[in-house]
N, C-alpha and C positions, 0 to 999 in steps of 0.2 A: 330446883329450888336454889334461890341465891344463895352465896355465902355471906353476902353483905349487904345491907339498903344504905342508899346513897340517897340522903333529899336535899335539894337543891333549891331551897325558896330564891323566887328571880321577881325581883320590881328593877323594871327599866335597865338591866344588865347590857346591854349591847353585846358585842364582839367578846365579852370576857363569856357570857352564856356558851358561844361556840366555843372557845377554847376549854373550856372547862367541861362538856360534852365530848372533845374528840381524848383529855387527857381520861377520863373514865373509861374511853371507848379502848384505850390501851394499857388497863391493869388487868394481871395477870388471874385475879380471882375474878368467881363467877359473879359479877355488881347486877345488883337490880336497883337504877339510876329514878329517881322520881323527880319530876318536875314539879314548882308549884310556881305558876304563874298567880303574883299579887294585884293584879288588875294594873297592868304595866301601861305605860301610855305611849312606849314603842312597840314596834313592830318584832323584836328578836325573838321574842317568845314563840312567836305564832311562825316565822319562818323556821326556828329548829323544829317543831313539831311536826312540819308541814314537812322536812326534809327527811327526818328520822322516824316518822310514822310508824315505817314497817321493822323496825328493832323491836325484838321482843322483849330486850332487858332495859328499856328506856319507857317512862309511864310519861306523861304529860297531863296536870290536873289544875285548871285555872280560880279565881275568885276575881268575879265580876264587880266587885267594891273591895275597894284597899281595907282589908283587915290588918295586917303587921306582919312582921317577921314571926312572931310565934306562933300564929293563925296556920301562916303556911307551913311552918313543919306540924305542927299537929292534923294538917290535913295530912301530909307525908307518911305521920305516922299510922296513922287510921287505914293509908292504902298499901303499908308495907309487907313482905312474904317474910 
C-alpha cells in the first residue's frame, strides 16, 4: 500500500511529463504516481507509458476528449490506493 497518491493530470506536457516521472521515481516514500492523460495531442503521454509499463507504482489513465484539469484528477482520485 502506498504512503502517498501522486496524480499528475498531463495535457500536451512534453519533456517536463519525463522529468517529472523520473523526480517521483526518486522520493524516498512508497508513491503510487497516477497519470491522467487529458486527450493530449502530443505524443509524451503515450511514450512515458509505453516506457514505464512495467512500474507497479506508476498508473497511466487517459481521456479521449479534453475534459479539464479537474476532470483529470477526479479521474485520479476515483483510481487512488
Amino acid at each position: 500500500m502506498p504512503e502517498i497518491s501522486i496524480i499528475v493530470p498531463c495535457r500536451n506536457a512534453g519533456n517536463a511529463l519525463f522529468e517529472c516521472a523520473q523526480m517521483l521515481d526518486r522520493q524516498t516514500l512508497e508513491v503510487e504516481a497516477i497519470f491522467v492523460d487529458d486527450a493530449s495531442d502530443d505524443d509524451a503521454f503515450n511514450a512515458l507509458a509505453a516506457k514505464e509499463r512495467n512500474r507497479k507504482n506508476f498508473l497511466f489513465l487517459r481521456h479521449d476528449t479534453p475534459r479539464g484539469v479537474s476532470a483529470a484528477r477526479n479521474t485520479g482520485l476515483r483510481a487512488a490506493h
